[in-house]
LUMDOTI-898180 format. One record per atom (N, C-alpha, C): residue number from 0; atom name; z, y, x. Coordinates in steps of 0.02 Angstrom, whole numbers, plus 50000, padded with zeros to 5 digits. Layout:
BEGIN
NUM	CA	Z	Y	X
...
END
This chain:
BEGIN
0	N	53120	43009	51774
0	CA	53049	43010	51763
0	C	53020	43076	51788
1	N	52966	43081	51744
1	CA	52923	43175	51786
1	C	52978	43209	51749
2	N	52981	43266	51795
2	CA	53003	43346	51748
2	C	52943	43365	51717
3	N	52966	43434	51680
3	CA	52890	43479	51634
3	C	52830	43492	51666
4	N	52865	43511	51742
4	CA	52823	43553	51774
4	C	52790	43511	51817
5	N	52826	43462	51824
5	CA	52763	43393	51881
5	C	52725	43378	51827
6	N	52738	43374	51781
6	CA	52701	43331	51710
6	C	52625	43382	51703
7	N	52642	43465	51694
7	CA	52593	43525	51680
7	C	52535	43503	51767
8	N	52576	43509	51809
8	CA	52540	43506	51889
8	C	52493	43438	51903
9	N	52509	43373	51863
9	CA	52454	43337	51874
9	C	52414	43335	51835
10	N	52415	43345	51767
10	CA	52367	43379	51734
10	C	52306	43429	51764
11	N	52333	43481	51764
11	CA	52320	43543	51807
11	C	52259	43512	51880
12	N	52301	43483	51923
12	CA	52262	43463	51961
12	C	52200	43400	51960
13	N	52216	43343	51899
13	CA	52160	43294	51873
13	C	52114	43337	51839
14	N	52109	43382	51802
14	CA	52038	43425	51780
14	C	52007	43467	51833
15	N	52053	43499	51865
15	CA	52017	43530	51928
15	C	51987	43466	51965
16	N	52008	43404	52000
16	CA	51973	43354	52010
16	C	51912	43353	51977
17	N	51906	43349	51922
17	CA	51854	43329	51896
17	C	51798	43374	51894
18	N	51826	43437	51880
18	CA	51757	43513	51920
18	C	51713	43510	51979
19	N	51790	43476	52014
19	CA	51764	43478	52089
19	C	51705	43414	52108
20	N	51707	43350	52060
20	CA	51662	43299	52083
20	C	51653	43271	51994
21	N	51603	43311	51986
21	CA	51586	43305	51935
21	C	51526	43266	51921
22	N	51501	43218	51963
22	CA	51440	43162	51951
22	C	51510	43107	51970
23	N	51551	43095	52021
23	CA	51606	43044	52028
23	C	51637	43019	51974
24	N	51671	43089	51934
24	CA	51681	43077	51859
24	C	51652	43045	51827
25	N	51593	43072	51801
25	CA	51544	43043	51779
25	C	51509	42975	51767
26	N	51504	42958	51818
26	CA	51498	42885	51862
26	C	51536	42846	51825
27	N	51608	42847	51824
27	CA	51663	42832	51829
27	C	51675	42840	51758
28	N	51664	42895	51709
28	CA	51681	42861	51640
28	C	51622	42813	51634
29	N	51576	42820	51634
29	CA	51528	42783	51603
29	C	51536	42715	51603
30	N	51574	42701	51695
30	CA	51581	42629	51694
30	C	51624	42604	51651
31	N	51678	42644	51644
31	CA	51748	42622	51604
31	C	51726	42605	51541
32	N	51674	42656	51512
32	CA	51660	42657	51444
32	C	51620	42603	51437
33	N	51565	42589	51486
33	CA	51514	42531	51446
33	C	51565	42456	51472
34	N	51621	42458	51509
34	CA	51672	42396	51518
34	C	51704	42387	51455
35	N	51723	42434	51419
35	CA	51767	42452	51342
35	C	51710	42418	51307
36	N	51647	42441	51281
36	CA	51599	42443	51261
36	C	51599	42348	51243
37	N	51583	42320	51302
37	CA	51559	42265	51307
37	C	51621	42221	51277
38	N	51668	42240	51291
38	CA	51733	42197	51294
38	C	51746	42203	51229
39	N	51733	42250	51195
39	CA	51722	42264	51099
39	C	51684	42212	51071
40	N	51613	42217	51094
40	CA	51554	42165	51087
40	C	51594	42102	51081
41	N	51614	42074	51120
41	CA	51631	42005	51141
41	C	51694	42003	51094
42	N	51729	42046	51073
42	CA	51818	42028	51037
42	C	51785	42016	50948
43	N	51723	42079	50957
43	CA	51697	42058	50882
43	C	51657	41992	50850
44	N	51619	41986	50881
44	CA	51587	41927	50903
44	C	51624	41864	50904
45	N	51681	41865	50934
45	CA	51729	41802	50943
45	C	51759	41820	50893
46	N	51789	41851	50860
46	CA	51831	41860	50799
46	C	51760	41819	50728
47	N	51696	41852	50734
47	CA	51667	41839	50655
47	C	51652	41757	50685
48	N	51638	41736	50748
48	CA	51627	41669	50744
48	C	51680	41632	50718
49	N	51729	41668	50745
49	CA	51799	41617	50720
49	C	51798	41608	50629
50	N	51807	41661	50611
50	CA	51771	41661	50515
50	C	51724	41628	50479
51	N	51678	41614	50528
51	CA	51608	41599	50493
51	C	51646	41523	50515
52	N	51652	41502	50563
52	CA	51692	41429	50578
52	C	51726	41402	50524
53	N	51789	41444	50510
53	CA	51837	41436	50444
53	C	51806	41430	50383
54	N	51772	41471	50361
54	CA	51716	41453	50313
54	C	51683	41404	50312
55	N	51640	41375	50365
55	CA	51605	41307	50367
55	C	51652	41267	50351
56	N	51711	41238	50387
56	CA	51745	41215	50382
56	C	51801	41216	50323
57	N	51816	41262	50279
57	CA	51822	41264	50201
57	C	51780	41226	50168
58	N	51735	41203	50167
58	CA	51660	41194	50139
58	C	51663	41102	50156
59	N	51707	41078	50189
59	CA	51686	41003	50199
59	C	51746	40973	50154
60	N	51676	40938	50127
60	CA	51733	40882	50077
60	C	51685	40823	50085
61	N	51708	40762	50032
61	CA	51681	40697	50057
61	C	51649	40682	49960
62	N	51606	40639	49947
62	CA	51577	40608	49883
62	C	51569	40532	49891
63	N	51594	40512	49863
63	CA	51621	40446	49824
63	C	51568	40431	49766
64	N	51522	40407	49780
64	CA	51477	40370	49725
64	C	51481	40311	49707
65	N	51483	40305	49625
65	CA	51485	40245	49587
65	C	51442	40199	49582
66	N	51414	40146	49598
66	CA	51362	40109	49561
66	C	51370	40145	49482
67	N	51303	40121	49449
67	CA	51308	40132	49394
67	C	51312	40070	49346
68	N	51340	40080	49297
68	CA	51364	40020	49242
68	C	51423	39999	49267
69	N	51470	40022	49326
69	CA	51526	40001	49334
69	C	51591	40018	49282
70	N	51601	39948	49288
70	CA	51682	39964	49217
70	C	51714	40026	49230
71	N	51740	40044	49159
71	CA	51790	40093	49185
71	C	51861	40083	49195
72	N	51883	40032	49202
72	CA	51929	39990	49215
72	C	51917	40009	49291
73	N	51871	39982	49348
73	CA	51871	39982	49415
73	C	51862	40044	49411
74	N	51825	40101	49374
74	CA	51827	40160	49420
74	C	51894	40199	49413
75	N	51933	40185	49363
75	CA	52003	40214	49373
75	C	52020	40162	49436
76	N	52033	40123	49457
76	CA	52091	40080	49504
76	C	52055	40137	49556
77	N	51991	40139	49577
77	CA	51973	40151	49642
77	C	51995	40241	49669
78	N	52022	40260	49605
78	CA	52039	40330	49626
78	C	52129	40344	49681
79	N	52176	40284	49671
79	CA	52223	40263	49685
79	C	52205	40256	49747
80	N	52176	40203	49782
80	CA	52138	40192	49830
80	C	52121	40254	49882
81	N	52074	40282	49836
81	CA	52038	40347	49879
81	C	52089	40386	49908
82	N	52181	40403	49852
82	CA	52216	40473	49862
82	C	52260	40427	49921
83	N	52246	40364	49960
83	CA	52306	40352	50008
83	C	52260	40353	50074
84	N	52205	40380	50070
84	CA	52172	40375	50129
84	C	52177	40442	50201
85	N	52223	40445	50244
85	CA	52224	40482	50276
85	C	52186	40553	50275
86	N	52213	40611	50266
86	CA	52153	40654	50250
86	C	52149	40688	50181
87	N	52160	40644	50151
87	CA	52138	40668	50074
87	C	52204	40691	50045
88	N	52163	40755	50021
88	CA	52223	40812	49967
88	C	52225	40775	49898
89	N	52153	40775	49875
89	CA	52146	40784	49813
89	C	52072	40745	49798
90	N	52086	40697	49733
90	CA	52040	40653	49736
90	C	52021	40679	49638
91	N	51940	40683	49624
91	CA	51931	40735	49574
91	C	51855	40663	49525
92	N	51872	40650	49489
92	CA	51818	40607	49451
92	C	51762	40648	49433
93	N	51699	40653	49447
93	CA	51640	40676	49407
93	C	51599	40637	49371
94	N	51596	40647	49295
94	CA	51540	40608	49244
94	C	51490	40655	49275
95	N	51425	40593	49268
95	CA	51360	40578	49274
95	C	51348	40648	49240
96	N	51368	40675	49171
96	CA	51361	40735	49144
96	C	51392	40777	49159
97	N	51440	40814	49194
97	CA	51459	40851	49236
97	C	51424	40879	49316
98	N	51407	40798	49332
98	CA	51375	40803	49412
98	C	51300	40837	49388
99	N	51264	40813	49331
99	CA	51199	40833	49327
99	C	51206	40934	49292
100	N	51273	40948	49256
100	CA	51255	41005	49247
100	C	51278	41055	49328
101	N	51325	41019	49372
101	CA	51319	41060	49396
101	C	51249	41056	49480
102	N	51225	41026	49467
102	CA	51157	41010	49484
102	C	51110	41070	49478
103	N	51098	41092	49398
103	CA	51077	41118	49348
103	C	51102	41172	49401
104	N	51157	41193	49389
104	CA	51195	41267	49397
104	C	51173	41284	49474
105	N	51157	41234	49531
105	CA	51152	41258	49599
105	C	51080	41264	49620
106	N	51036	41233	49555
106	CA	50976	41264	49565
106	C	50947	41310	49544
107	N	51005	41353	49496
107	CA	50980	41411	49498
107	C	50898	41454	49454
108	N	50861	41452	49456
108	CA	50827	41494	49426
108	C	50769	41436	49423
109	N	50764	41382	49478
109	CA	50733	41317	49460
109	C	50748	41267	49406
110	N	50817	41284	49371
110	CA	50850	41216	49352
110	C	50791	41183	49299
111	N	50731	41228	49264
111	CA	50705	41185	49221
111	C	50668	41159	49244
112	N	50666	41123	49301
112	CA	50618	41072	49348
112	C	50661	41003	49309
113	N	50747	41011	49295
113	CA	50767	40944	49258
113	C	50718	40911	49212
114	N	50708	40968	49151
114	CA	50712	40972	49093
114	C	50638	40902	49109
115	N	50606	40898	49166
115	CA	50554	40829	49183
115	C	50599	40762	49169
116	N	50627	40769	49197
116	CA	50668	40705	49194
116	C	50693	40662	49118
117	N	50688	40611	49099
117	CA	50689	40570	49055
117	C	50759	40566	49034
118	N	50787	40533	49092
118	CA	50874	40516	49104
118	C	50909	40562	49141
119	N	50965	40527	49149
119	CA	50993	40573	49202
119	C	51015	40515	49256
120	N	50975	40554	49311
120	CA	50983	40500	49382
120	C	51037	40498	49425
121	N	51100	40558	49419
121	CA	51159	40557	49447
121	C	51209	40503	49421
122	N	51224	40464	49473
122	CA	51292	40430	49461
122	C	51370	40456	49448
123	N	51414	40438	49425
123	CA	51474	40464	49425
123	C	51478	40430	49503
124	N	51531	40501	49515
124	CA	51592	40518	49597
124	C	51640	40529	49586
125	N	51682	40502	49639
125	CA	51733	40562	49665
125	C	51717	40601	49710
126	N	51759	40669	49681
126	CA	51738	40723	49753
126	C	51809	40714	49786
127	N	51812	40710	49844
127	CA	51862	40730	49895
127	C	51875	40781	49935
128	N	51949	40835	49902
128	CA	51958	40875	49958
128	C	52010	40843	49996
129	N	51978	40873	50077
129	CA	52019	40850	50133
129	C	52076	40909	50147
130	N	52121	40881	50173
130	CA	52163	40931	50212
130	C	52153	40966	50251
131	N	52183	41021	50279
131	CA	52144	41053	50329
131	C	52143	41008	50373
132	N	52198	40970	50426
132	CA	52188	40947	50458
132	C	52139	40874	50489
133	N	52096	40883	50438
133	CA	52066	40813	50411
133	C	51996	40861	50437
134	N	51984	40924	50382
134	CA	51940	40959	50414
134	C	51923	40980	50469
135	N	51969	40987	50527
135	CA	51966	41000	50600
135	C	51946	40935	50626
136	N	51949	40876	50628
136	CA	51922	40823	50669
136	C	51849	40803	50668
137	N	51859	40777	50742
137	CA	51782	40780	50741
137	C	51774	40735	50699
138	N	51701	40706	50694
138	CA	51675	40649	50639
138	C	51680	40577	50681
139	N	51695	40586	50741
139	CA	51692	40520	50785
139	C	51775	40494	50769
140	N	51821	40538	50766
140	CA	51893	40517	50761
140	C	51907	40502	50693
141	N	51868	40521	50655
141	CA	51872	40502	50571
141	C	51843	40429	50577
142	N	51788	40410	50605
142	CA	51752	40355	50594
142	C	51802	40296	50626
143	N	51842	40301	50675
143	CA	51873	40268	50734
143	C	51934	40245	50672
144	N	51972	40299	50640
144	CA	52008	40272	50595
144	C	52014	40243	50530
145	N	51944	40212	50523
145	CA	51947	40174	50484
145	C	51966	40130	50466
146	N	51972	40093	50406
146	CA	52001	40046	50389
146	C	51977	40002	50322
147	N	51973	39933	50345
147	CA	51961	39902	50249
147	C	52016	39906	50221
148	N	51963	39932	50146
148	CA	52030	39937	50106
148	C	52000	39882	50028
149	N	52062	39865	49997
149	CA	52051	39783	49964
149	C	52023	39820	49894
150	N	51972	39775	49860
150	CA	51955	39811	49815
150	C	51973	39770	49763
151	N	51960	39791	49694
151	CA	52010	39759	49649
151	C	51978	39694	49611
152	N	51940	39666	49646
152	CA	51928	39584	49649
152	C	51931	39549	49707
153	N	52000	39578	49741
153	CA	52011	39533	49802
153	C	51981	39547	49867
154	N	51905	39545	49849
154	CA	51868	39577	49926
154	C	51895	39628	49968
155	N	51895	39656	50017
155	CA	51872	39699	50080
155	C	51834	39728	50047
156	N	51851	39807	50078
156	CA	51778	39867	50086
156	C	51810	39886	50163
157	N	51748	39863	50199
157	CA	51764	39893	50255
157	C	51701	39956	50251
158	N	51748	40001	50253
158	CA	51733	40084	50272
158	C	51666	40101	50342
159	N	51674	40080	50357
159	CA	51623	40078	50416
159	C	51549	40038	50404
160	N	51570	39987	50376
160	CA	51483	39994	50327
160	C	51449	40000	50280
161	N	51508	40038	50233
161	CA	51497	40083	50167
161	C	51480	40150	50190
162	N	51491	40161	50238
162	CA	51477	40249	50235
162	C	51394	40249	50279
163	N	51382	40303	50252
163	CA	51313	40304	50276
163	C	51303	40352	50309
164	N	51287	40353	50390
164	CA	51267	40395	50433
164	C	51216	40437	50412
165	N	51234	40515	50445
165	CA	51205	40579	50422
165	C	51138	40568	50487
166	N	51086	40620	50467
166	CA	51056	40635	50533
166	C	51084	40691	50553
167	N	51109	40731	50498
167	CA	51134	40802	50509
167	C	51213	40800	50514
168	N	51233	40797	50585
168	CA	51313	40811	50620
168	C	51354	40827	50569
169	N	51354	40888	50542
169	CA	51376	40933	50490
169	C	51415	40891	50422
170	N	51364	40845	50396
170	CA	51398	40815	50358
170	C	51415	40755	50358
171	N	51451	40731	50328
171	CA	51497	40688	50304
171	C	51453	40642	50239
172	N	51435	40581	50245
172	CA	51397	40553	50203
172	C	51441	40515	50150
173	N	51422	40485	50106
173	CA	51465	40463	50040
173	C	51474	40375	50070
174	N	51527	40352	50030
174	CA	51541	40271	50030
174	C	51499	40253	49958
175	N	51467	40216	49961
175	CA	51452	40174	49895
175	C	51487	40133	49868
176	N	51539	40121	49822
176	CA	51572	40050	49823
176	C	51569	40023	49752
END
């Protein structure tokens, strides 16, 4: 490799360079620096999109709404049902009084806008968390794999015209069954 003294001599001679053409220098960090500069911009930028992505995508799950007055006989069978459906981690029952307090809780400093209400207008759900990999697909490859599934008086639910199209991409609309 270098000896001491080639190592001291190009040293030595790159600062004298730089005395000697000292706008060239110049020139010349600046470009390097605003190339560094930019290339920072863009690694940060692509790094918090990637986060804010993961986050959105933490955030998608699916709701399962009950008619109301349905037995509770069918709404236990239909939770069996829900946990074999491609996708699904975890399949979670919400009473009508649960769904409405936490209603309550996400509105926050409004919630006594309820206290109008007579009844309570929320149906019991299931909430559905998906897997991650369930969460990465688009919504066209979810829809494609659908399937009827038999409900517990014999009929078909075909999935494709229980679910109800979003206007908004983003989400994922509920099955009624």
């Amino acid at each position: 490799m270098f000896k001491k003294d080639q190592v001291f001599y190009l040293i030595r001679e790159s600062f004298a360079g730089f005395h000697r053409r000292k706008l060239t220098t110049g020139v010349t960090i600046l470009i390097m620096g605003s190339a560094l500069l930019v290339l920072a911009i863009l690694t940060l930028a692509t790094l918090n999109m990637g986060n804010m992505l993961e986050k959105a995508r933490a955030g998608i799950d699916m709701r399962v709404y009950l008619h109301d007055g349905l037995a509770a006989e069918r709404m236990a069978a239909i939770q069996p049902r829900l946990m074999i459906i491609p996708g699904v981690q975890q399949v979670t029952w919400i009473s009508p009084a649960t769904a409405l307090a936490q209603f309550r809780e996400s509105l926050g400093e409004d919630a006594q806008i309820m206290d109008l209400l007579d009844s309570n207008p929320l149906p019991a759900s299931y909430h559905l968390t998906l897997t991650p990999e369930a969460r990465n697909l688009p919504t066209t490859s979810m829809s494609s794999s659908r399937r009827p599934y038999a409900r517990s008086d014999g009929t078909d639910i075909d999935t494709r015209s229980c679910v109800k199209r979003s206007p908004n991409p983003h989400t994922i609309s509920s099955m009624r069954l």
